[in-house]
C-alpha positions as a Python dict, from the first residue, in 0.01 Angstrom:
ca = {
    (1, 'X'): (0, 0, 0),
    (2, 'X'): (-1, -294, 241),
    (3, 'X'): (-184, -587, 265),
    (4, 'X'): (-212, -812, 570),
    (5, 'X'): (-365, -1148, 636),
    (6, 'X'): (-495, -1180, 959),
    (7, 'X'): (-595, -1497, 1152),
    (8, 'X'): (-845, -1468, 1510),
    (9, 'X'): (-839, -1739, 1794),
    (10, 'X'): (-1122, -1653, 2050),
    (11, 'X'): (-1053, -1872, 2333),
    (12, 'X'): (-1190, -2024, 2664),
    (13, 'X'): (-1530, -2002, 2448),
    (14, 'X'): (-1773, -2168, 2280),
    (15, 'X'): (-1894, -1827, 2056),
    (16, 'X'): (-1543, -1884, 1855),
    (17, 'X'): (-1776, -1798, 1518),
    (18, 'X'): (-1961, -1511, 1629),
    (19, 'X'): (-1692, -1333, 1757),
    (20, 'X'): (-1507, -1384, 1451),
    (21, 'X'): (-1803, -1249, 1220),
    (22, 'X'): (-1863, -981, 1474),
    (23, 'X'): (-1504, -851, 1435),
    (24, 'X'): (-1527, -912, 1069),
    (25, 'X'): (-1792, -662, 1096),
    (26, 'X'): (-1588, -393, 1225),
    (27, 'X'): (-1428, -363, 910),
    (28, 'X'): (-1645, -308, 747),
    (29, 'X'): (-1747, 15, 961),
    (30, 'X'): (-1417, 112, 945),
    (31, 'X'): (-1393, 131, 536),
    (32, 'X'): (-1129, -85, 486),
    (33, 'X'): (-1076, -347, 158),
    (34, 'X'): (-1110, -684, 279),
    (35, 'X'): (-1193, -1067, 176),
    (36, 'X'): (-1284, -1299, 362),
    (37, 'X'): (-1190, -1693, 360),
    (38, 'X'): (-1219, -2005, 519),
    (39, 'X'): (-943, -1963, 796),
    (40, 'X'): (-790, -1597, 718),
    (41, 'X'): (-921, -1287, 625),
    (42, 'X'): (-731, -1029, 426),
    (43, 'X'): (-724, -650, 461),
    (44, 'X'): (-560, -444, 156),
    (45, 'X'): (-509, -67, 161),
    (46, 'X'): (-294, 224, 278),
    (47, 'X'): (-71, 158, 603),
    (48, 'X'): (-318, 352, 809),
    (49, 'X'): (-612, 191, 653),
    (50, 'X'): (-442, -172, 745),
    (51, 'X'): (-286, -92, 1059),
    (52, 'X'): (-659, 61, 1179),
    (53, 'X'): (-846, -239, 1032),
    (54, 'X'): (-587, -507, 1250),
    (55, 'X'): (-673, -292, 1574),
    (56, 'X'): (-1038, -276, 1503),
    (57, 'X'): (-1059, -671, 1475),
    (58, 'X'): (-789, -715, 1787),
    (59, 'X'): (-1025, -500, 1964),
    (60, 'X'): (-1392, -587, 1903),
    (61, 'X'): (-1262, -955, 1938),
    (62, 'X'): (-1063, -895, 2286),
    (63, 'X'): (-1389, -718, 2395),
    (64, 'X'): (-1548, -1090, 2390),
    (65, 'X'): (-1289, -1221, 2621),
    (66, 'X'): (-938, -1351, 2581),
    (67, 'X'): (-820, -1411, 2164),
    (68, 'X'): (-508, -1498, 2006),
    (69, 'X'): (-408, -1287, 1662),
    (70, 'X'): (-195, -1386, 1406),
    (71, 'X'): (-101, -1126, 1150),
    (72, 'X'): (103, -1178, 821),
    (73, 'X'): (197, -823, 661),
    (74, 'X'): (351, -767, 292),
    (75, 'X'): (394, -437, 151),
    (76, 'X'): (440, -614, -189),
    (77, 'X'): (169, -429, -437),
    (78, 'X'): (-96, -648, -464),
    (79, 'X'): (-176, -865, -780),
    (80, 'X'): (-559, -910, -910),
}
């Protein structure tokens, strides 16, 4: 299992939100576990589930225009 907590930065853009939500969306299509909060979403599954969910958001979001990523990965199990 892995987990990762992924940040997104849309810039040059004053859609910052709806690219966000729309990449946050993507997930969801794709399957994957994840929770949203106020300045980081997490994404909790197998490697390939994680690793696919991280591209999908990277993607849809870059597809907007220029976006900055940060990702923090653990594969600690996951508590809760």
């Amino acid at each position: 299992m892995l987990s990762a907590e992924v940040s997104l930065y849309p810039q040059k853009t004053t859609r910052a939100s709806e690219i966000i939500n729309d990449s946050i969306q993507s997930l969801a299509r794709q399957g994957v576990s994840y929770n949203v909060g106020p300045i980081s979403t997490e994404i909790h599954g197998t490697e390939e589930q994680v690793w696919t969910g991280i591209r999908s958001l990277f993607d849809r979001a870059s597809s907007a225009g220029e976006v900055s990523m940060v990702v923090t990965l653990s594969n600690a199990a996951r508590k809760g």
